[in-house]
N, C-alpha and C positions, 0 to 999 in steps of 0.2 A: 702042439700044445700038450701039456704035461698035468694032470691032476696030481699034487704033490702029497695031498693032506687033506684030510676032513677034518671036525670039532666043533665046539661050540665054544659061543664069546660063551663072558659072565653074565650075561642074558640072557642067553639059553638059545638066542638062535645056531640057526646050523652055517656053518662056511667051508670053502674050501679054497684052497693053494690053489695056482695055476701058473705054469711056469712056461715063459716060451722064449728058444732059442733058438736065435736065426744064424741061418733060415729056416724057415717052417712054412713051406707054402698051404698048411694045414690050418695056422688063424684064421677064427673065424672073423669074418669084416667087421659085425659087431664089435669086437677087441681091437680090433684097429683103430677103430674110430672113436673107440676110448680112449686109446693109449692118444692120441693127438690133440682131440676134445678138452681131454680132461687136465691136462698141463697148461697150467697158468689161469684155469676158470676161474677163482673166484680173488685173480692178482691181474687181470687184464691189462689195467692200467700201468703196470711196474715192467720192465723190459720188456716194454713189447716187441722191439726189435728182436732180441734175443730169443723172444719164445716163438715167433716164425723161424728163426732158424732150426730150432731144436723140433718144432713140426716137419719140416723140409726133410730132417736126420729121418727122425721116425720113420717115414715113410717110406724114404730111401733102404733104411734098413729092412723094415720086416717084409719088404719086398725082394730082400735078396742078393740087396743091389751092392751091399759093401761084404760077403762072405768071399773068400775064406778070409782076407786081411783081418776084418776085422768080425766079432762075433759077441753079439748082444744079448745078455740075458734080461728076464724081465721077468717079476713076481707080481702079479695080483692077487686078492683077496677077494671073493666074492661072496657074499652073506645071502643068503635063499635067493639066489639069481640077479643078486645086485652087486655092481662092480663097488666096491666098498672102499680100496687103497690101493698105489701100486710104487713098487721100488724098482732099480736099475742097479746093471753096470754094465760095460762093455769093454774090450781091451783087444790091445794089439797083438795078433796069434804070433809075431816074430820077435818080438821083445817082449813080453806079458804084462806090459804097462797098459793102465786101463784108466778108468773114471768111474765115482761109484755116483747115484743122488736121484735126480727127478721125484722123489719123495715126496706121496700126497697121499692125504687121505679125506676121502669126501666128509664135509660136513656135518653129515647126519652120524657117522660113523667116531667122529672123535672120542678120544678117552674110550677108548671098546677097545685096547689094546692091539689094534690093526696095527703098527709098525712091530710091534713086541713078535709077533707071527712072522710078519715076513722078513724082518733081520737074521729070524733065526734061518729061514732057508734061507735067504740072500746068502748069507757068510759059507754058508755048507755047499753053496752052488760054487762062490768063490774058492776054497777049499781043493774043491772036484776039477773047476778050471784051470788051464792055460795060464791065467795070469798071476802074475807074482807080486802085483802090486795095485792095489786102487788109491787114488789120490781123490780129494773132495774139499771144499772149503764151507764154510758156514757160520756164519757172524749170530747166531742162535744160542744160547748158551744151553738151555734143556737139552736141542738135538745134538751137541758137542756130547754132550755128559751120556747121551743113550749109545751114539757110532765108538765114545772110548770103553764104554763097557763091553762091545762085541770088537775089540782089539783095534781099533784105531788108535794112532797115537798123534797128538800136535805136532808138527812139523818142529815149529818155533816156540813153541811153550802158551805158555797165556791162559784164560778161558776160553778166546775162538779164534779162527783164523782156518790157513789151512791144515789136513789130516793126511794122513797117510796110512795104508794099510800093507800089511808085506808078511809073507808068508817065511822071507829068513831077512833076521840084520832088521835096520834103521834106513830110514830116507837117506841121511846122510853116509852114512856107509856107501851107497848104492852112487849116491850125489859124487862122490870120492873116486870112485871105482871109474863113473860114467866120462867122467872130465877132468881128466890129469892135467889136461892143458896144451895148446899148439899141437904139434904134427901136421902130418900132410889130413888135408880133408876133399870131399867130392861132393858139389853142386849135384841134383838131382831133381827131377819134379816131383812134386808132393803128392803123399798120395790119400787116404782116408784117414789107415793108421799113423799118420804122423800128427794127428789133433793129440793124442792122448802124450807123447813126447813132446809135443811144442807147446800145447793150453795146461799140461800139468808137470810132468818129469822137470821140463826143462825150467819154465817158468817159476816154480816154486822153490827152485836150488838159490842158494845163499847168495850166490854170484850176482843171478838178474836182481836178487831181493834186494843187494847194495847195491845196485847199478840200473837205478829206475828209469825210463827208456820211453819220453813221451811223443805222440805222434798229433800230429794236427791238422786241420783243417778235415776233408772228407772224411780221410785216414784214420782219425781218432775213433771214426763210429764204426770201423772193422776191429773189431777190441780182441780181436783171437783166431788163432788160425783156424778154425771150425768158422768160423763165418764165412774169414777168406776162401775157404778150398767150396762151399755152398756157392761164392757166389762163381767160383771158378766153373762146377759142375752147370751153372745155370748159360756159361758161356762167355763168361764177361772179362774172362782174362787168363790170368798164369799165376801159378802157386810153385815154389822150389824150396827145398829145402838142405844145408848145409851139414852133411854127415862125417863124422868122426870115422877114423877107421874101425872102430869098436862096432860101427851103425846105427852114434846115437846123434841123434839131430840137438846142433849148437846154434844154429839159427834157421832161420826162413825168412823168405821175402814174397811179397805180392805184389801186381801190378793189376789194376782192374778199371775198367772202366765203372763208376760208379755215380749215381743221378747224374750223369753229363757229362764225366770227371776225367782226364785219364791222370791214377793216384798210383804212386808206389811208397810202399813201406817195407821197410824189414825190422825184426824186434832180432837179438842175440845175446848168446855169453860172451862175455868182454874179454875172456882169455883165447878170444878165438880171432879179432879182429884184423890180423892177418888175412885170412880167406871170404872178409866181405866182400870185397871188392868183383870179383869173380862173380858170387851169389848175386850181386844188385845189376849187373851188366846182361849177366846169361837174363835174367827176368826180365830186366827189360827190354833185351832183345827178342825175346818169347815175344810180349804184349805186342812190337812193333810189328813180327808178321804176321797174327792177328788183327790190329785194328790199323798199321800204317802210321800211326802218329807215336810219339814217344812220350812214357809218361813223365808226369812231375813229382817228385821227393821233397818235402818240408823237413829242414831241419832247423833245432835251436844254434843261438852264435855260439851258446858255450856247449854244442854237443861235437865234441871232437873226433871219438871215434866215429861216426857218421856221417861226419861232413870230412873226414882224411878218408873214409870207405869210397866216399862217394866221388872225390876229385880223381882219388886210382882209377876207380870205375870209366872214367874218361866224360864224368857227370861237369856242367858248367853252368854256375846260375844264370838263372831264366832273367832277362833283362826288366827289368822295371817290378818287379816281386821280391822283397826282401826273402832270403833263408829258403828260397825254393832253386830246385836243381832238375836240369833236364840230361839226359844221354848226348854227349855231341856223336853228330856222325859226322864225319868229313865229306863232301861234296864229292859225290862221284861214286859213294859205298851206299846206298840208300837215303831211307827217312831217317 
């Protein structure tokens, strides 16, 4: 942990930066237990699911447990010994795509310009980092208006939605660059840093943006690969993801056993659906020598490329369940 800066708000109290990047087995637990605690306090009720995940993250990270892949920075604010606000980003040290946000600032401290402070080293740490790119989204129109003053730019245009930040070039340049379209690609298991390529790079490109990709039944409440690869690390299944020769992931799939379930999904760009079939097989070949049973695939009647992914795959609907698909195995090759 890093003392970055002392000052004083317009009150006159004293504060200081704090900046810590992991690993750092030098945080003190105190901070820890902020950084966990204090995400999503006083929104409890709003994605709760979502914000057990991102405790799960935390934990995992400042313990060490996702260095060198990946590497997380973290600024707080603390005013005479009180944690006061903290920001984030983190990014993939092999591609420099990152996630910027968890932005909070305690209550007692609003309007004392705590984000004003720590924007300013966030972006200077961003800067000094690895990564070449933070992605964020935010349906807020004030916090849109403060991340485009320190160089964010709208993905899509508008007053919110998602942002993008990029040390050279536009999203879309990079979007261009990343996905020329078909080639040969390579299945692979997923690994931490491919959240930041599958929940923002890839997700936010034009392609998935016109080619909406709905999932259902269990499936629907793993809303992003960050969840799936949590629930992966907790044991409950297989995470893969579909790379480009470039090494940029154009799809993933999961297969997870979930409250009871066994569920498989894959979200991807549509110029790739060629090498689903491959992606959704190998996965759920993964889950079967894990759990023995084979999972199940939901898809819509008019979702084509996923339900043509899935018949390649050697997928056959599940008998009495409308728009659900299981793996056949032929009698005598296993489950």
């Amino acid at each position: 942990m890093d003392i970055l800066a002392t000052g004083k708000l317009a009150d006159g109290r004293s504060y200081e930066v704090l900046r810590v990047v992991t690993p750092d087995p030098e945080v003190p637990e105190e901070l820890i237990r902020y950084f966990i605690a204090s995400f999503g306090f006083d929104t409890c009720r709003k994605a709760v699911q979502d914000l057990t995940y991102w405790r799960l993250y935390f934990r995992e990270s400042l313990a060490g447990h996702f260095a060198p892949e990946v590497i997380d920075h973290h600024y707080v604010l603390r005013v005479e010994g009180v944690y006061a606000g903290r920001i984030w980003f983190g990014c993939n040290t092999r591609t420099g795509h990152g996630n910027f946000g968890n932005v909070y600032t305690e209550p007692a401290f609003r309007r004392c310009g705590v984000m004003n402070i720590l924007m300013k080293h966030c972006m200077a740490g961003f800067q000094a980092s690895p990564a070449v790119q933070l992605c964020c989204a935010s349906g807020n129109k004030i916090a849109v208006q403060s991340y485009l003053k320190h160089g964010f730019r709208l993905i899509f245009g508008g007053e919110a939605g998602p942002l993008c930040l990029r040390k050279n070039g536009t999203f879309q340049e990079a979007e261009k660059r990343a996905f020329p379209g078909h080639g040969p690609c390579t299945v692979r298991p997923g690994s931490i840093g491919d959240q930041f390529e599958c929940d923002k790079f890839l997700y936010y490109t034009s392609a998935c943006r016109n080619f909406p990709q709905r999932s259902f039944g269990l499936a629907a409440a793993v809303t992003d690969y960050r969840i799936a690869f949590q629930e992966k690390l907790s044991g409950n299944g297989a995470v893969n993801v579909l790379e480009t020769p470039s090494g940029t992931d154009c799809a993933y799939a999961f297969a997870l056993k979930y409250f009871g379930e066994d569920i498989l999904e894959f979200r991807f760009h549509p110029d790739y659906a060629e090498h689903l079939p491959e992606l959704v097989r190998r996965t759920a070949e993964d889950y079967q020598q894990l759990f023995h049973v084979p999972p199940v695939c939901a898809a819509a009647e008019n979702a084509e490329i996923k339900t043509d992914a899935l018949f390649r795959a050697g997928f056959k609907p599940v008998g009495g369940r409308e728009g659900t698909f299981r793996l056949f195995r032929p009698e005598g090759t296993g489950h």
